[in-house]
C-alpha positions in Angstrom: 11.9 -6.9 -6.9 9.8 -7.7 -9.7 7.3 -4.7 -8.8 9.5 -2.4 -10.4 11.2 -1.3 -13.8 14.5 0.4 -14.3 15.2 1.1 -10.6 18.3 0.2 -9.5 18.3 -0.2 -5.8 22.0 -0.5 -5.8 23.0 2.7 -6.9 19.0 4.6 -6.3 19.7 8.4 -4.9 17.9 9.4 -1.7 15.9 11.7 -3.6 15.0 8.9 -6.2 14.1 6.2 -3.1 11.7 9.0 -1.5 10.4 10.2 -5.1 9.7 6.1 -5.0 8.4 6.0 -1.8 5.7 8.6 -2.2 4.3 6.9 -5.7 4.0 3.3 -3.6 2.4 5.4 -1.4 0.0 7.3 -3.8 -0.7 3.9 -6.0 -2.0 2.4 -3.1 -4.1 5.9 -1.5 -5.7 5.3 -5.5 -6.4 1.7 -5.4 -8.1 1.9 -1.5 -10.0 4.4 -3.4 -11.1 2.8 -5.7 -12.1 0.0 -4.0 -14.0 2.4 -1.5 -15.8 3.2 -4.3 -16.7 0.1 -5.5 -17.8 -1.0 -2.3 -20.2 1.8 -2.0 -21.3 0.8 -5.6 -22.3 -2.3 -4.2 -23.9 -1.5 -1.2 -21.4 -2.3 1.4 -21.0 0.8 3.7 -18.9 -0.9 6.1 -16.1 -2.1 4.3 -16.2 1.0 1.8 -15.7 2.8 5.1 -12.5 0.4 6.2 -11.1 0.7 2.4 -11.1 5.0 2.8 -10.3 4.3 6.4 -6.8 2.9 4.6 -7.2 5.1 1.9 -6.5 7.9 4.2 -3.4 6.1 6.1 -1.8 5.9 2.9 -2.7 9.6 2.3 -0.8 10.9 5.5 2.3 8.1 5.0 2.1 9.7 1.2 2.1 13.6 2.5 4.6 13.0 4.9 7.0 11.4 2.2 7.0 14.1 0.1 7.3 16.7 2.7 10.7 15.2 3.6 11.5 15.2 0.0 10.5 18.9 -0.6 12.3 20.0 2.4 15.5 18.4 1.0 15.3 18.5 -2.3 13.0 21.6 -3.1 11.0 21.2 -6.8 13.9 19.3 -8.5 12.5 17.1 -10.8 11.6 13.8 -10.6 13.3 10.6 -12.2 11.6 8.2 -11.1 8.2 7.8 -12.2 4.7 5.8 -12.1 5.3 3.5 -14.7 7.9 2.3 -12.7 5.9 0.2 -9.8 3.4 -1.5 -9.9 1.4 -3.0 -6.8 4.5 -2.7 -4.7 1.9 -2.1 -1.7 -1.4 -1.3 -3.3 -4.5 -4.1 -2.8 -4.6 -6.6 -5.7 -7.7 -5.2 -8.3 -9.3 -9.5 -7.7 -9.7 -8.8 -4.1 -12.6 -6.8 -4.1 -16.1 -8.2 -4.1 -19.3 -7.2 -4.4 -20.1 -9.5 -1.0 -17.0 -9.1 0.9 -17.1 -8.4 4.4 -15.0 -6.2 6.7 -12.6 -9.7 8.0 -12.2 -10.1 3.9 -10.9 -6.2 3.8 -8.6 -6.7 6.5 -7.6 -9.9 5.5 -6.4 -7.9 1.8 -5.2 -5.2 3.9 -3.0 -7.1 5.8 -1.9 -9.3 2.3 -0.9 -5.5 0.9 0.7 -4.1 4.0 2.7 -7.9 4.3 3.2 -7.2 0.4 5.3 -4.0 0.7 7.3 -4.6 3.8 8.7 -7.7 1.9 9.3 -5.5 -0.7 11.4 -3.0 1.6 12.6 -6.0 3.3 14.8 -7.4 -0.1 15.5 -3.7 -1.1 17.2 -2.9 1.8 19.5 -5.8 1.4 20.2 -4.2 -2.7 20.8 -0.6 -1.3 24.2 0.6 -0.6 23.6 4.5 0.2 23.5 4.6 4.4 20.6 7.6 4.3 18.8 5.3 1.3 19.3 2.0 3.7 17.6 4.1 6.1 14.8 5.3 4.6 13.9 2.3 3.4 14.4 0.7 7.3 11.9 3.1 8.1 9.4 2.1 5.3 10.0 -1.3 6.6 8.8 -0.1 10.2 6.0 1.6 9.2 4.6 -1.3 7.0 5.2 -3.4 10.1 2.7 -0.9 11.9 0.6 -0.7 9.5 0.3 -4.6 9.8 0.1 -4.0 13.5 -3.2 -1.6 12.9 -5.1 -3.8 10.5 -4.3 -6.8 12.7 -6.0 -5.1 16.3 -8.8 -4.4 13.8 -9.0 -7.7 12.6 -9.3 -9.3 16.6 -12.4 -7.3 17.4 -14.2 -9.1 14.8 -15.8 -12.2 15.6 -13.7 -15.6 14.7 -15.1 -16.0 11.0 -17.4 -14.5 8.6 -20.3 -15.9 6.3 -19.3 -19.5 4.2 -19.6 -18.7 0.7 -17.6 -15.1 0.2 -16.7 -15.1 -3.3 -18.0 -18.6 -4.5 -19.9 -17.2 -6.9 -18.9 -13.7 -6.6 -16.5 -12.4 -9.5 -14.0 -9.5 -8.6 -15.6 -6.5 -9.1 -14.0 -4.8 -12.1 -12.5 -1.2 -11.6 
């Protein structure tokens, strides 16, 4: 639970865990972004196209979120905020590389989506609110699916990509 700052999963709201939710969600939309466009930078159409491929996954899980928290909770405010998380689900900024190829995407894909269902994973254990507990179950299951996705992309590619990815590649700086 070290991804986060003055959240208290013991006691968190329902509106609080989706206000949450969404913001895992929209960090990581921004970093797959980002790294979409640093990929396109560089030259590399086809994993540019897988990061906005997971860009917009994390778009719809986002939209969906906060739908369910407008339709309960209207325009109340929100208490928790951004500088809250941090990388709960989103790609770490070092994977990205100039050379990287689409197994390397999925590979961090797969690290991220792994990330944040661990994350949900101790949460749950922390929360005591039943509609909380579920919510998070949920976010648990869809982060297994997601893990599901990236994992049938990764088995259509061949069994290993080119030696050498990164050996003299830094990160690519955002």
């Amino acid at each position: 639970m070290a991804k986060t700052r003055s959240i208290d999963f013991a006691s968190i709201t329902l509106r609080d865990a989706l206000d949450f939710a969404s913001l895992v969600e929209e960090e990581a939309r921004e970093r797959y972004g980002e790294l979409a466009d640093q990929m396109e930078i560089h030259h590399n159409p086809d994993v540019a196209r897988f990061f906005s491929f997971m860009r917009d996954v994390e778009q719809k899980h986002e939209e969906r979120l906060a739908a369910r928290r407008r339709s309960l909770f209207g325009d109340a405010p929100r208490q928790v905020t951004r500088d809250m998380i941090f990388d709960v689900e989103a790609p770490e900024y070092d994977e990205a590389r100039a050379n990287m190829t689409v197994r390397h995407a999925l590979d961090a894909a797969l690290r991220s989506e792994t990330k944040a269902f661990e994350f949900f994973d101790a949460a749950v254990a922390q929360v005591k609110d039943d509609e909380v507990r579920k919510l998070f179950t949920e976010l648990r299951k869809d982060e297994l699916e997601h893990q599901e996705l990236v994992k049938k992309e990764l088995a259509k590619l061949p069994p290993s990509g080119p030696e050498g990815y990164g050996e003299e590649d830094e990160p690519v700086v955002l």
